[in-house]
C-alpha positions as CSV (number, residue, x, y, z in Angstrom):
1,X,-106.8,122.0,88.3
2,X,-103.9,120.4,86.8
3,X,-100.7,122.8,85.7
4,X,-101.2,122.0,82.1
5,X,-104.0,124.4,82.1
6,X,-101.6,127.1,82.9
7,X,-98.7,129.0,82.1
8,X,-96.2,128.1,84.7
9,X,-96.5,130.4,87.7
10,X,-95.2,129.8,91.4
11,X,-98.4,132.2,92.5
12,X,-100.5,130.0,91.0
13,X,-99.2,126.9,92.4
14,X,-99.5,128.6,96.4
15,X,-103.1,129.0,96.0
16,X,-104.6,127.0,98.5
17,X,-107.2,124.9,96.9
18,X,-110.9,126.5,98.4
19,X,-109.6,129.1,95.4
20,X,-108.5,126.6,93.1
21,X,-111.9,125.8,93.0
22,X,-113.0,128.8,91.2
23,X,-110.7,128.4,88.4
24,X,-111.5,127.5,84.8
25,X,-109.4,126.7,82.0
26,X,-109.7,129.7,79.3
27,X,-110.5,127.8,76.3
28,X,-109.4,130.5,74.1
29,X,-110.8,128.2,70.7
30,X,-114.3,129.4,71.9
31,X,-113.8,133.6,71.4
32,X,-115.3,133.9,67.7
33,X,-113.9,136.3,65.4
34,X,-116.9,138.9,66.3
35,X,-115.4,138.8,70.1
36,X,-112.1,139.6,68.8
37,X,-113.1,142.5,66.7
38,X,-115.1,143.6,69.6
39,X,-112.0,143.4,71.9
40,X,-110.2,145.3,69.2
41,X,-112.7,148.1,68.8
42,X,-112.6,148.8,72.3
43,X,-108.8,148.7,73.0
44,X,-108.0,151.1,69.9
45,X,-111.0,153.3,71.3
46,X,-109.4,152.9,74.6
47,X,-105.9,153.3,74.0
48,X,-106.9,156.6,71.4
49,X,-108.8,158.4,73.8
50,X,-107.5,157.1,77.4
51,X,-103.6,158.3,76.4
52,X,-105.5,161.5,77.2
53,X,-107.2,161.0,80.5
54,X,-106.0,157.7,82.3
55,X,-103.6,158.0,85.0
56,X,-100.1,158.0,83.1
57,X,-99.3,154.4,84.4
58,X,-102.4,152.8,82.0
59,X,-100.1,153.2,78.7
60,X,-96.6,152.1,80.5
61,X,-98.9,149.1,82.1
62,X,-100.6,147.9,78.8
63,X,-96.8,147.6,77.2
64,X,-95.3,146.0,80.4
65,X,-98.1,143.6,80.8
66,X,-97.8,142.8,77.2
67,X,-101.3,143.5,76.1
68,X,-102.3,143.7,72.9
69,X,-104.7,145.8,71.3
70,X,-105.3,143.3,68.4
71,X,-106.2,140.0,70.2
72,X,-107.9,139.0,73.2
73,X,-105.5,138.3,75.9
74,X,-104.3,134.5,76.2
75,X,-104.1,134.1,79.8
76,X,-101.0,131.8,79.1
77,X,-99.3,135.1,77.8
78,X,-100.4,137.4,80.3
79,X,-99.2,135.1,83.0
80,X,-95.7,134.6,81.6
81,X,-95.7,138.6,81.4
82,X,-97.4,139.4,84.7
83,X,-94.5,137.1,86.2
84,X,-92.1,139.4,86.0
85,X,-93.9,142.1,88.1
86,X,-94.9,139.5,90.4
87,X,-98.2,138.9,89.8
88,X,-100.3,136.0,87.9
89,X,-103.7,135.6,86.2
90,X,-106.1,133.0,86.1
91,X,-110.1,132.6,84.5
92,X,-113.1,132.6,86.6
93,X,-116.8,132.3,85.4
94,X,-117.8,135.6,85.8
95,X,-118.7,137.2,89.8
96,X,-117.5,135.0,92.4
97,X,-117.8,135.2,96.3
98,X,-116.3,139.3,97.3
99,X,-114.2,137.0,100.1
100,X,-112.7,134.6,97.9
101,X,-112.6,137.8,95.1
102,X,-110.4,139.7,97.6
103,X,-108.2,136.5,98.5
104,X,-107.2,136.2,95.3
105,X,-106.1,139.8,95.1
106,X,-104.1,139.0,98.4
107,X,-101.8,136.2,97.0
108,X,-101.3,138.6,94.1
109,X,-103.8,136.9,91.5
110,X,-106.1,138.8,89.4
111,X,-109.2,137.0,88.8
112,X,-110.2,137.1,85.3
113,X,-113.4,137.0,83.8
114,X,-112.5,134.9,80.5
115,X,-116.2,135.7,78.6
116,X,-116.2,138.6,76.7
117,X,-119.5,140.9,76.4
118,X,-121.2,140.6,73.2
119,X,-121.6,143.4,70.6
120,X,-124.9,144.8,71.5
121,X,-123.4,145.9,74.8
122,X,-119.6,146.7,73.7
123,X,-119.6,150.2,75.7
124,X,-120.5,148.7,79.2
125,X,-121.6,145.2,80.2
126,X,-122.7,145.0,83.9
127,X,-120.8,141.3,84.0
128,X,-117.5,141.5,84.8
129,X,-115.5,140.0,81.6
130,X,-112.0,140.0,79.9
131,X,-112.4,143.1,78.7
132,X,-113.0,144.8,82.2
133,X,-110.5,142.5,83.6
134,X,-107.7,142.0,81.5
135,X,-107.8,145.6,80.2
136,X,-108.7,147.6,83.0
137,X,-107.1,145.7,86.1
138,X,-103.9,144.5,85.1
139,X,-102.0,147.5,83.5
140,X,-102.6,149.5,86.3
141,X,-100.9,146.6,88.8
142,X,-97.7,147.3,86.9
143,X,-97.4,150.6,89.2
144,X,-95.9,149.2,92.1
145,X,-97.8,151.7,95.1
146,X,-100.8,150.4,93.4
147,X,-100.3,146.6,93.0
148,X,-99.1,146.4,96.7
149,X,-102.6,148.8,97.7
150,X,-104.6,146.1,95.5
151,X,-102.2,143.2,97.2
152,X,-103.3,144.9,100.6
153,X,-106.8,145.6,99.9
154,X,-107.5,141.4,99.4
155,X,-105.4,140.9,103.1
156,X,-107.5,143.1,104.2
157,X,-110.9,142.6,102.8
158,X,-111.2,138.5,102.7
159,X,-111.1,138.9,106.5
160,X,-114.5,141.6,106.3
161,X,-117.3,140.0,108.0
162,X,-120.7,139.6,105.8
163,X,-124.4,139.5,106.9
164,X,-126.5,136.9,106.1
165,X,-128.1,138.9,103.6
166,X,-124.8,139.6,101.6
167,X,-124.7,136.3,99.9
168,X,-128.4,136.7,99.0
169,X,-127.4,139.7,97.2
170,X,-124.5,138.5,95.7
171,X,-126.4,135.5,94.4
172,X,-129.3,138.2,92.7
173,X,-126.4,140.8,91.2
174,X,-124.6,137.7,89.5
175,X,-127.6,136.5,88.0
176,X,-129.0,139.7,87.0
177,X,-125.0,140.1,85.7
178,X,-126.1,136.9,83.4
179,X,-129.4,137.9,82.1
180,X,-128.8,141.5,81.0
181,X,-125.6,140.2,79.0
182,X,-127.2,136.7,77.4
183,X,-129.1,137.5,73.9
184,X,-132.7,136.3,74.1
185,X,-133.5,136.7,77.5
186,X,-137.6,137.4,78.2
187,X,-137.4,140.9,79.2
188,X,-139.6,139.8,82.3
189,X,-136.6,137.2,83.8
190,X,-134.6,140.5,84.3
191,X,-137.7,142.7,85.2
192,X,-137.8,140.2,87.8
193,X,-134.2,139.7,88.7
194,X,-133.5,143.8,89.0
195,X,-137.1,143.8,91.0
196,X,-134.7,140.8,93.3
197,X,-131.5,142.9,93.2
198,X,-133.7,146.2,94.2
199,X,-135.4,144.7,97.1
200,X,-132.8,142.8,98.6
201,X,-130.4,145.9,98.7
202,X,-133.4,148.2,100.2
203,X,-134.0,145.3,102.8
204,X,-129.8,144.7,103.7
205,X,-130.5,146.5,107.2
206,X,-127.3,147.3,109.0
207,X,-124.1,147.7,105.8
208,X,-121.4,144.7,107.0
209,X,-117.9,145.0,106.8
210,X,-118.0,143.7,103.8
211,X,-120.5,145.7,102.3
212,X,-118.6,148.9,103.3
213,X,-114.9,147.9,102.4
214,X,-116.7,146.6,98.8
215,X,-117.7,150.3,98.3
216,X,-114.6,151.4,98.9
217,X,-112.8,148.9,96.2
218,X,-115.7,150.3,94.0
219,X,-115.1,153.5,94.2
220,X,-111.4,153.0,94.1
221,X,-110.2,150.0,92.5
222,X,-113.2,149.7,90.0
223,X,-114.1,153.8,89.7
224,X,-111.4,155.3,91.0
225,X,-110.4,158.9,89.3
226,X,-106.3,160.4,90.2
227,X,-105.1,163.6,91.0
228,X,-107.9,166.8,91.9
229,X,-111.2,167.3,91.4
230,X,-110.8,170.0,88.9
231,X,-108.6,167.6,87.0
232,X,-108.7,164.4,87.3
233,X,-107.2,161.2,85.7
234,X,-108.7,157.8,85.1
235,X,-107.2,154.5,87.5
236,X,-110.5,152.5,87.9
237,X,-110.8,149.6,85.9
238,X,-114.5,150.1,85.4
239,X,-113.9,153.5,84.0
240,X,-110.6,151.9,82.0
241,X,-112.6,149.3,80.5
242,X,-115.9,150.7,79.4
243,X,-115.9,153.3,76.1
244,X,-118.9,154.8,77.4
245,X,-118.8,155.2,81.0
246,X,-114.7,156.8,80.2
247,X,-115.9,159.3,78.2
248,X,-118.9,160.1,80.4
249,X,-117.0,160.0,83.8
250,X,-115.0,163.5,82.5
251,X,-118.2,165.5,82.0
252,X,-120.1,167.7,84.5
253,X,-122.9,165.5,84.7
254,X,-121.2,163.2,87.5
255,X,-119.7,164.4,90.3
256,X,-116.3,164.5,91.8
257,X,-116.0,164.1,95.5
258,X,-112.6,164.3,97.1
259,X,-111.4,160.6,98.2
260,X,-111.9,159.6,102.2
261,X,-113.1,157.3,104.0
262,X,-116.7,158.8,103.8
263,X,-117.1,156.7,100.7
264,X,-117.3,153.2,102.5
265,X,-121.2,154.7,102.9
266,X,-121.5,155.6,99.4
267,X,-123.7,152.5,97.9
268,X,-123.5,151.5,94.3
269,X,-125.2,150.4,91.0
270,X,-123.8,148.0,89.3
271,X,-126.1,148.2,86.5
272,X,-126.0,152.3,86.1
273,X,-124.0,154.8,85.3
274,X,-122.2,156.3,88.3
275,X,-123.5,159.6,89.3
276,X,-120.6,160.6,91.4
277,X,-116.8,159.7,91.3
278,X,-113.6,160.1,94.2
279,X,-110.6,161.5,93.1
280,X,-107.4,160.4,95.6
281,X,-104.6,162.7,95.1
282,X,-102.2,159.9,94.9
283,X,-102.1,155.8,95.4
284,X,-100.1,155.9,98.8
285,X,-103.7,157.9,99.9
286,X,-105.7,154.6,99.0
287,X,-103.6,153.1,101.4
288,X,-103.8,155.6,104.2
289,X,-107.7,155.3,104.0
290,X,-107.5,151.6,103.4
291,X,-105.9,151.3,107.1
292,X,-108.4,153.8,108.8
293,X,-110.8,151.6,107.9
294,X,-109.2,148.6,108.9
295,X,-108.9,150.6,112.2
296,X,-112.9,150.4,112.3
297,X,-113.1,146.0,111.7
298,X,-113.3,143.5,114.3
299,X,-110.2,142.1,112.4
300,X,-108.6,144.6,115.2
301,X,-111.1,145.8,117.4
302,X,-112.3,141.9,118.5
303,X,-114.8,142.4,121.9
304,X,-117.9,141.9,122.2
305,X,-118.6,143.5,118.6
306,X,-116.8,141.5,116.8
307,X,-118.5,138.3,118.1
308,X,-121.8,140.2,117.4
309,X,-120.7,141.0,113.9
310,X,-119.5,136.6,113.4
311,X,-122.8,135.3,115.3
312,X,-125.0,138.1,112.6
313,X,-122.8,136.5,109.8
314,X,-124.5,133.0,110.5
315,X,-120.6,132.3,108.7
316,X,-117.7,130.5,109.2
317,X,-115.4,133.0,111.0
318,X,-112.3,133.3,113.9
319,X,-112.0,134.7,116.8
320,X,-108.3,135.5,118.1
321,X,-107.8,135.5,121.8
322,X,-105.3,137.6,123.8
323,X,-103.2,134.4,124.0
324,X,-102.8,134.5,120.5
325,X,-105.4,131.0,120.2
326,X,-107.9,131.1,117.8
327,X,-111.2,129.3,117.6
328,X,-112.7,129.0,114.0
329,X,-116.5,128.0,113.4
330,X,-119.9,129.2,113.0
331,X,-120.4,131.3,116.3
332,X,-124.0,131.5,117.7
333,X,-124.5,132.9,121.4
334,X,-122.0,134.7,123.6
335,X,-122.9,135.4,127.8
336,X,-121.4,138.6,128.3
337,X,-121.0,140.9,131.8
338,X,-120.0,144.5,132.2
339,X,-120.0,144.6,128.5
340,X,-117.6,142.2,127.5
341,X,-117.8,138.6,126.3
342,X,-117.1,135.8,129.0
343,X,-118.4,132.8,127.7
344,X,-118.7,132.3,123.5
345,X,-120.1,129.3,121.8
346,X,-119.9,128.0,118.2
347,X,-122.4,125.4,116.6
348,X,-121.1,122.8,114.6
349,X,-117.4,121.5,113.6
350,X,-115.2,123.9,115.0
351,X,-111.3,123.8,115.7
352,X,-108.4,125.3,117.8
353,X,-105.1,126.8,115.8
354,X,-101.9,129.1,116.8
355,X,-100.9,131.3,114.5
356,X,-102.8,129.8,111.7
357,X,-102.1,126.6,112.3
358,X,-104.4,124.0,113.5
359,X,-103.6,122.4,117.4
360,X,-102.9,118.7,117.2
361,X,-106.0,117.5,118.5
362,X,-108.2,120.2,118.1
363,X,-109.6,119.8,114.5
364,X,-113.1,119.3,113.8
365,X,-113.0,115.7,114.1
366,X,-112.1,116.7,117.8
367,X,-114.9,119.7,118.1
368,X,-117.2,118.0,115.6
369,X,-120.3,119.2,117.7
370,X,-119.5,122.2,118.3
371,X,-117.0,124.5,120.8
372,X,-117.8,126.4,123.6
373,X,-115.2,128.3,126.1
374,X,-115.0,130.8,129.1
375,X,-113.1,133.9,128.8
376,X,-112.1,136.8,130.7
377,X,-110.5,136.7,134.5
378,X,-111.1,134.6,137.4
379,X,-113.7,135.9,140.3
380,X,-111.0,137.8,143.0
381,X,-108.1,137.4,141.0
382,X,-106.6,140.2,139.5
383,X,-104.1,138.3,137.4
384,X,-105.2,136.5,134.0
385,X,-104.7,132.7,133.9
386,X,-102.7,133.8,130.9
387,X,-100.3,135.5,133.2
388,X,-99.9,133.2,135.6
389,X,-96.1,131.6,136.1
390,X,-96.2,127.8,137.2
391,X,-95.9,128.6,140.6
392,X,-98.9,131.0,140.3
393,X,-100.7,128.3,138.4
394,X,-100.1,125.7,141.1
395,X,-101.2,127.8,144.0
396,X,-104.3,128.2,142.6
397,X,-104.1,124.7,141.9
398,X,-104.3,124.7,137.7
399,X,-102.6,122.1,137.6
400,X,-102.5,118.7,136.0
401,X,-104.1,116.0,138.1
402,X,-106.0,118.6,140.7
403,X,-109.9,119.1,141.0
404,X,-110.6,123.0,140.7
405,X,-113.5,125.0,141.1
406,X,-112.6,127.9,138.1
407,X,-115.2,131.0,138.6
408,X,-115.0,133.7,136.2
409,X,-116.3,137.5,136.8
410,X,-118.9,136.7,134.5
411,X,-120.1,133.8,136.7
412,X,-119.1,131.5,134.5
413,X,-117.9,128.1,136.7
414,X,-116.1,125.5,135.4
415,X,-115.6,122.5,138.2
416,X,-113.3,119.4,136.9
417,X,-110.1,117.9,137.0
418,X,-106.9,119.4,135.0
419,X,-105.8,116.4,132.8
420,X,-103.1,118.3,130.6
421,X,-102.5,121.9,128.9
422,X,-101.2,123.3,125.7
423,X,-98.3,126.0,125.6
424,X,-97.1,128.2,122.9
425,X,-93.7,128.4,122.2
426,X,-93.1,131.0,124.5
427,X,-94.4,129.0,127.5
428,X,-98.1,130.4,127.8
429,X,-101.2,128.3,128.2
430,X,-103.8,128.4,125.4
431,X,-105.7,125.8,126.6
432,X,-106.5,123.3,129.7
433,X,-107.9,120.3,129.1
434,X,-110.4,118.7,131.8
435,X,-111.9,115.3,132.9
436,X,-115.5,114.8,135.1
437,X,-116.4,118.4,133.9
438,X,-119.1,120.5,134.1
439,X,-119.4,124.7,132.9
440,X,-122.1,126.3,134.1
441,X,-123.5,130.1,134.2
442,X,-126.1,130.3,137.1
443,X,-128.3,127.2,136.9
444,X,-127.5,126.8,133.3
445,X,-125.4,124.0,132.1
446,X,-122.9,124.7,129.3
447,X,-120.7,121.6,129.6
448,X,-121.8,118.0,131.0
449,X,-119.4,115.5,132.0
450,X,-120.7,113.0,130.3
451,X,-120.1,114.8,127.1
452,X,-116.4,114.2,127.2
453,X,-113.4,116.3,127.9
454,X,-113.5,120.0,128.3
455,X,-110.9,121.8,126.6
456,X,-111.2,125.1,127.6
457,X,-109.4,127.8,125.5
458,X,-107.6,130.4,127.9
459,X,-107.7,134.2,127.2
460,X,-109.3,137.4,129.2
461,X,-110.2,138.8,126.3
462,X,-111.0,138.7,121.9
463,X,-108.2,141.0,120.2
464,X,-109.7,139.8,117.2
465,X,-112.6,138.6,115.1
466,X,-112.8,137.6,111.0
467,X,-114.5,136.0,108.1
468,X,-113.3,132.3,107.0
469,X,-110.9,130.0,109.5
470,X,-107.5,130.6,110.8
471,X,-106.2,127.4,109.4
472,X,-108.1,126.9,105.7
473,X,-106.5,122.9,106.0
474,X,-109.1,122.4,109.1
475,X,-112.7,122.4,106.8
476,X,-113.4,121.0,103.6
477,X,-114.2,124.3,101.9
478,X,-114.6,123.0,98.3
479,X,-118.0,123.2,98.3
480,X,-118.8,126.5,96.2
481,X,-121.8,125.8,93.9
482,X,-123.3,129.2,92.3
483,X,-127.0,129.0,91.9
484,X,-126.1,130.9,88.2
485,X,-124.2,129.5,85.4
486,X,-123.5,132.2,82.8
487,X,-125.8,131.7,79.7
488,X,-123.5,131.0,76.7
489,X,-124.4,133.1,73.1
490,X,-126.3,130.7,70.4
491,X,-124.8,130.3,67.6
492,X,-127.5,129.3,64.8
493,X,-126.3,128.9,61.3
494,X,-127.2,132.6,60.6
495,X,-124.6,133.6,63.6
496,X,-122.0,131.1,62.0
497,X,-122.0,132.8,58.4
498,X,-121.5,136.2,60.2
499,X,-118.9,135.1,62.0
500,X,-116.6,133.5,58.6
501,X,-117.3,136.8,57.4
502,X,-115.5,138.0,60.6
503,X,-112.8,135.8,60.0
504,X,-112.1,136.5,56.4
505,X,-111.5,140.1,56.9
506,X,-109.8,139.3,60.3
507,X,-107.4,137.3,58.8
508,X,-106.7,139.1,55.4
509,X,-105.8,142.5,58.0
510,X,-103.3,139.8,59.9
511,X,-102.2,138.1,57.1
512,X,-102.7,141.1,54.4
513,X,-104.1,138.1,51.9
514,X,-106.4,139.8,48.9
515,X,-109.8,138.7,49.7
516,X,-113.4,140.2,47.7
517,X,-114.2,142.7,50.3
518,X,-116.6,143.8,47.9
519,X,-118.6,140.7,48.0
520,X,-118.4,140.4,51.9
521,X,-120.1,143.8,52.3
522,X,-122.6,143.3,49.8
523,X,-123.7,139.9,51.9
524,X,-123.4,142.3,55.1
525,X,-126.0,145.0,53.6
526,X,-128.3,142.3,52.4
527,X,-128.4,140.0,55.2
528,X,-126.7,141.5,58.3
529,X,-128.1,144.2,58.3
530,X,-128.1,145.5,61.9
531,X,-124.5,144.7,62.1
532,X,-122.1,147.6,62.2
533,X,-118.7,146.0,63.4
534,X,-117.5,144.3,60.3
535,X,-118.4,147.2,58.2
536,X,-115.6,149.4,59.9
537,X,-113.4,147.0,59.6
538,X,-114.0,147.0,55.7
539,X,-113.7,150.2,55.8
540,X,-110.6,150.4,57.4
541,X,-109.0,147.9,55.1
542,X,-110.4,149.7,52.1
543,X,-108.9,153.1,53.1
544,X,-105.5,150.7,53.4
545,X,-106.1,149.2,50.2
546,X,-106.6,152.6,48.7
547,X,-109.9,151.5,46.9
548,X,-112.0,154.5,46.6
549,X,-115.0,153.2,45.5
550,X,-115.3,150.6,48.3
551,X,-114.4,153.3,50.9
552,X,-117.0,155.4,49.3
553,X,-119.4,152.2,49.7
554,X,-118.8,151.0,53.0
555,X,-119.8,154.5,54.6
556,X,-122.8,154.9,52.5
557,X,-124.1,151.7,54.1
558,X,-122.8,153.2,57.7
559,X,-125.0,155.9,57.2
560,X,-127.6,153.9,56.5
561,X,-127.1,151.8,59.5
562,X,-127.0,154.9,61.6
563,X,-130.1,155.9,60.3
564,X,-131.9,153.2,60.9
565,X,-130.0,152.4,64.5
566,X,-129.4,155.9,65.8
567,X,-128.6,154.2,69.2
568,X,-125.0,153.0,67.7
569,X,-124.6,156.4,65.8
570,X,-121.9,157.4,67.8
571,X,-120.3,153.7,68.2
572,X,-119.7,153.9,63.9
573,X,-118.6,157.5,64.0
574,X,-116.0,156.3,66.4
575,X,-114.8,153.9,64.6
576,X,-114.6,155.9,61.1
577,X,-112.2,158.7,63.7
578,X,-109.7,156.0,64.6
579,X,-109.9,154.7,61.1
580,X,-108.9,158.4,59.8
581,X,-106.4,159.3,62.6
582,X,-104.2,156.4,61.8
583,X,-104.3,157.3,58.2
């Protein structure tokens, strides 16, 4: 990505580049004038009936992140505007990875999608787009307890460890995303994606950290209702962004459950209503229930589970010693005794880092085969190698140059001689190196001389275990390729003339030029007839205008259309209250 593509912002620049990867220019040319009067239905729709049941911070946020109601966001503006609250924006191709999703939110970067749902689908489009995104996210960051419980939420959940089976579904909601928003799609293709989606979610087994800390951003960040369960305010951008699901939401036919931790259990359809919705009494309670679950992940429970949860994960993760050294790589078996981990291997390029930075000479190039290491205490000895002063060290002779016999409680021995050890910068050992080694555990070898040097990683014990590496520099991670590319509209020559007519009346509301309204809506009712859009916005322009007869016209033909397409009945009738309220 170059920094021509973007409006000049310092977040922006920090990403490191495994996210840069998911970033696309906006290309603003391509909305057509029938995506901008969709994006203006909704945001007057919005902005008329939300000032009565968002969260009070949705109006204040809309003027402080410079949002308008008439034009789709240009992500050039909202990041010169977001700036100043401390946040930036940038354009994604619709769902991307929940980890990289969640790192983004943690260097204070709202991921936008930059399509915008098409007509037939203007109250609630399962893909994420710029509607959901630019006007249902980023108003609400401009609330500080919220932006920093949003910030918090991404720390916390790119670090959530998946299952194997996450991606899988990941990979079946985004295309299913894609196929019930793209015009034309054979019915059966999304028959068969939902049948995908359905089976795979029935078939997940165990929920992952990641699974469970995504319901929770669902049913907060993306759902989330304010204040009590008698009466309750709208925060979630899914609710904020969808005309139909914000209306529905306040009714007695869903549910409102008070906000806890419970709702990390509570599974979700993306492609449904919601049945039943949390209400948190306040935003600092996000955060209090944000950190009990955190309590709950290997992030800071480590042991043995941890592992578990990294080896199920078939994923790149960490493990963080008691030390403080971390070992990053795909793990695959662990020997444990009493319960506890003593001996950990990972398969593949793996490396050694300190406080998120790689060790000199521990990359993968180093570990290119994979890594394995003992842990825990030695056999008799009640002090941890960890522990040990020098003079400790040398009477049990770890020491550079000596041949030592190391056996571990969990019968783990490793026989070599000490060539050299790292220190942190407080003097302990993280790691000693070895020459003529070999590990084994009973008559199992681990480690062969003849394989090179050991470097064995010291620590009795994992304080810690986590998606993605410690240091991102030490794997090439710019390898993201989704299976699904989202299916642009056509645009046959039919589409085109619709869409001039668009723009005429677009532009003579901007511009207040005197166009033939008359003649436009007379092509409409003759050869667009399903379309309902342009017909308002005649209408509204006629009521301006103070022409009678073509105000009298323009809602003959709406009845007509809602005769004929009872299914948008209430869509028109919408659009005819605003149209009257602002008179």
């Amino acid at each position: 990505m170059t920094s021509k593509e973007y409006e000049s912002n310092n977040l922006i620049d920090r990403l490191p580049e495994h996210l840069k990867q998911f970033i696309k220019p906006q290309d603003y040319q391509d909305y057509t004038p029938i995506n901008q009067a969709v994006w203006r239905y909704v945001m007057r729709k919005n902005v008329d009936y939300l000032s009565q049941v968002a969260h009070e911070s949705y109006l204040e946020g809309l003027e402080k992140t410079g949002i308008s109601i008439e034009s789709i966001p240009s992500m050039y503006g909202m990041n010169r505007i977001l700036k100043e609250i401390g946040w930036a924006a940038v354009a994604v191709d619709g769902f991307i990875p929940p980890n990289a999703f969640m790192e983004f939110q943690a260097y204070k970067v709202l991921v936008i999608a930059s399509d915008i749902r098409q007509l037939e689908n203007i109250e609630y489009t399962p893909a994420p787009d710029i509607i959901h995104e630019g006007a249902g996210h980023a108003p609400i960051i401009a609330n500080p307890e919220y932006a920093e419980y949003l910030r918090r939420f991404g720390e916390i959940g790119c670090k959530a460890i998946s299952s194997a089976r996450d991606y899988e579904i990941y990979e079946a909601i985004r295309l299913l995303s894609i196929l019930k928003e793209a015009e034309g799609v054979d019915p059966k293709q999304i028959e068969a994606a939902e049948e995908r989606v359905d089976y795979l979610q029935q078939n997940a087994g165990t929920p992952s950290e990641m699974a469970l800390i995504r319901n929770l951003h669902w049913w907060t960040v993306e759902y989330g209702l304010i204040g009590t369960v008698d009466n309750p305010k709208i925060y979630g951008a899914g609710l904020l962004s969808s005309i139909g699901e914000s209306t529905w939401c306040m009714t007695d036919n869903v549910k409102k459950l008070p906000y806890n931790i419970q709702a990390a259990q509570q599974g979700f359809d993306i492609t449904k209503p919601q049945p039943q919705l949390y209400v948190t009494p306040d935003f600092a309670y996000l955060s209090e229930v944000l950190e009990e679950f955190a309590n709950s992940m290997a992030l800071r429970k480590g042991g043995l589970e941890g592992i578990n949860k990294l080896i199920d994960s078939k994923s790149l993760g960490t493990i963080e010693l008691s030390t403080g050294l971390q070992i990053s790589g795909v793990f695959t078996s662990t020997i444990t005794h009493n319960g506890q981990p003593v001996y950990v291997q990972a398969t593949g390029k793996t490396a050694l880092a300190y406080r998120e930075k790689e060790l000199v000479g521990h990359g993968t190039e180093t570990h290119a085969e994979g890594y394995g290491t003992a842990l825990g205490k030695l056999k008799g000895i009640n002090l941890a190698i960890e522990d040990m002063s020098p003079k400790d060290l040398q009477a049990y002779s770890i020491y550079e140059g000596k041949h030592v016999d190391l056996e571990f409680e969990g019968g783990i021995i490793v026989s070599g001689t000490i060539v050299t050890g790292i220190r942190n910068i407080q003097g302990k050992i993280l790691v000693i190196s070895f020459k003529d080694c070999t590990v084994k555990h009973n008559e199992e070898f681990l480690f062969r001389p003849e394989w090179g040097t050991y470097d064995m990683a010291v620590g009795s014990n994992i304080v810690s275990a986590y998606s993605g590496p410690a240091d991102y520099n030490s794997f090439d991670l710019i390898n993201h390729v989704p299976s699904s590319q989202t299916i642009k509209a056509k645009r046959d020559e039919h589409k085109l003339q619709l869409e001039s007519l668009y723009a005429q009346v677009r532009e003579a509301r901007e511009k207040q030029t005197v166009i033939d309204l008359t003649t436009i809506l007379n092509t409409i009712t003759k050869e667009f007839t399903t379309d309902w859009l342009l017909t308002v916005e005649i209408l509204e322009l006629a009521h301006k205008q103070k022409d009678t007869v073509l105000v009298e016209k323009a809602m003959s033909h709406l009845s007509l259309v809602k005769t004929q397409r009872p299914q948008v009945a209430h869509l028109i009738q919408d659009g005819i209250s605003i149209i009257e309220q602002s008179l």
